[in-house]
N, C-alpha and C positions, 0 to 999 in steps of 0.2 A: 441548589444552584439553578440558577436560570439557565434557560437556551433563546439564543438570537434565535430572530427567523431563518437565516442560513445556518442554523443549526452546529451554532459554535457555542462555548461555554468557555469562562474564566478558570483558570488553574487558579485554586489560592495560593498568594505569595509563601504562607507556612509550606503548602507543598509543593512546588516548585523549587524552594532551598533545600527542604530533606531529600529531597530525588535526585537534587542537582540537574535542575532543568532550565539551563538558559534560552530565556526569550530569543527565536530567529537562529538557535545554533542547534536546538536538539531538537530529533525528531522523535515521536513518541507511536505507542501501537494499544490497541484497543484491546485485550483478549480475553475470551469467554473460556469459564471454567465448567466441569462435569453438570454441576447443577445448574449453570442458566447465567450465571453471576458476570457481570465485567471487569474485569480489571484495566486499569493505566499503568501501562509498561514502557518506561525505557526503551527506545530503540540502543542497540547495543553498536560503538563506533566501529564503522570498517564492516559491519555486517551489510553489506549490498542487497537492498530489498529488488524480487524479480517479481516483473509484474505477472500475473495470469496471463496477459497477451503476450510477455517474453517467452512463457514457460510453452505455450502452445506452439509462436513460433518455432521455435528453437527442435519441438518436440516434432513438425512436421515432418514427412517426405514427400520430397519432390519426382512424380513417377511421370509427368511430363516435362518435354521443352519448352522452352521464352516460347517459340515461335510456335507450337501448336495449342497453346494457353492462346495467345495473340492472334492465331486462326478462328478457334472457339468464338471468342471476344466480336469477332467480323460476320460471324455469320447470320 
């Protein structure tokens, strides 16, 4: 397979119909196996991917106020 300079590559139509991957409706996910290997996966419907920056967010504590964050910031 080729790769574009934006580093994009054509699904072949054979496998696009065996995966049931509609063009613009499925999203799909890259993953590496034990030995090295990539796989093309199916993104599974209704699974909500969380980004790394959701996960951090989310994962934060907040041990100051707005307003001494905002002090910091000024001085």
């Amino acid at each position: 397979m080729h790769v574009t300079r934006k580093g994009q590559v054509t699904i072949p139509q054979k496998v696009r119909e065996s995966m049931g991957i509609i063009p613009a409706e499925t999203e799909v996910d890259f993953l590496q196996d034990e030995q090295g290997r990539w796989y093309l996966s199916k993104t599974e419907p209704g699974k909500e991917k969380v980004s790394r920056f959701r996960t951090a967010y989310q994962s934060a504590k907040l041990i100051m106020s707005t307003d001494e964050i905002m002090a910091l910031t000024r001085d």
